[in-house]
C-alpha positions in Angstrom: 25.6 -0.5 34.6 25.0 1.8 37.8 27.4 2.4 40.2 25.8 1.3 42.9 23.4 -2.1 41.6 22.4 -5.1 43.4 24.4 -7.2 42.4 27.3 -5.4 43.3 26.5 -4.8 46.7 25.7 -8.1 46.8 29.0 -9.2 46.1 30.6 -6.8 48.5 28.3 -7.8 51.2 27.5 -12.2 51.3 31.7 -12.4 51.7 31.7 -10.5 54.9 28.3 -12.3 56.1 30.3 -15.3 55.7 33.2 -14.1 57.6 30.9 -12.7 60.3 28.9 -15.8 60.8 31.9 -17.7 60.7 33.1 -17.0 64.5 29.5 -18.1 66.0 29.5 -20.8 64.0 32.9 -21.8 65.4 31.6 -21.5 69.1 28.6 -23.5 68.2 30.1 -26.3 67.1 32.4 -26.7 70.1 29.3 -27.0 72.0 27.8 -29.0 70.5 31.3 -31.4 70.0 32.1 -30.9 73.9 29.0 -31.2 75.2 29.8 -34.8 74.6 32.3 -34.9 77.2 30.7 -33.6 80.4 29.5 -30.8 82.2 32.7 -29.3 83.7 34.3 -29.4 80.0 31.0 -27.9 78.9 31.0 -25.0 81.7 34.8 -24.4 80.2 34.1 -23.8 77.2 31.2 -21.4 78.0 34.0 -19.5 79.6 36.0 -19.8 76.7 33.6 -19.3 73.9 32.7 -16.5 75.8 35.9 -14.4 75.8 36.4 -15.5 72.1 33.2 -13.6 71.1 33.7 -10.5 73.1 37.3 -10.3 71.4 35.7 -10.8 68.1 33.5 -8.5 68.7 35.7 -5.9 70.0 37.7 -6.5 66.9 35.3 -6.0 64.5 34.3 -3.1 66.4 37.6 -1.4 65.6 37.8 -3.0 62.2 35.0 -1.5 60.8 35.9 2.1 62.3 39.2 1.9 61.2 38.1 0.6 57.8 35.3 3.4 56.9 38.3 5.9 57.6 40.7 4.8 56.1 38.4 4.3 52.6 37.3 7.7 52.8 40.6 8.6 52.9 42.0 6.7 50.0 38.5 7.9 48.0 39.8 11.2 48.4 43.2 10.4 46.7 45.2 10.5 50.0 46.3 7.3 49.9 49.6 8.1 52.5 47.0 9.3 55.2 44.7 6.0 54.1 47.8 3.9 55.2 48.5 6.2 58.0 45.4 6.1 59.2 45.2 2.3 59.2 48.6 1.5 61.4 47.6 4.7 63.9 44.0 2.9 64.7 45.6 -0.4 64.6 47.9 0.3 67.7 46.8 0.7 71.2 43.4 2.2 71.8 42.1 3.1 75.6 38.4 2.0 76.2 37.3 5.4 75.8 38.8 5.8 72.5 36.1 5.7 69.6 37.2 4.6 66.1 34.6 6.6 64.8 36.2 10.1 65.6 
């Protein structure tokens, strides 16, 4: 079997689609659940649902950096600077801190 098939991938991949979709998903049916109630408790949870997606998004954001670095890492055999690596990008970031660097 190669390294790299389909069906691998494959596996790797649909489990974070899933957990990806999931938060959308979540805001989506609130909506549709609140929109029964009115339009104030609607225009709340626009708020809401808003601020819930950017933080998502900002944590996959950093996830993903901090993930990719922190594999490299450990494919290299460093596993001690694959765990340091993780709790260093985990911590406090400033905006104009990319995890890609």
């Amino acid at each position: 079997m190669a390294p790299y098939s389909l069906r691998r991938v494959a596996a790797l991949a649909l489990p974070a689609l899933v957990v990806l979709a999931a938060e959308p998903l979540y805001v989506l049916v609130d909506t549709a659940v609140v929109g029964h109630l009115g339009s104030v408790p609607l225009a709340a949870l626009a708020i809401g649902g808003t601020v819930m997606s950017a933080a998502a998004w900002l944590g996959t954001v950093m996830a993903y950096g901090t993930t990719g670095r922190s594999a490299r890492r450990f494919g290299a055999g460093d596993r001690a600077a694959a765990v340091a690596e993780g709790y260093r990008r985990r911590g406090s970031r400033s905006a104009s801190d990319s995890p890609w660097q």
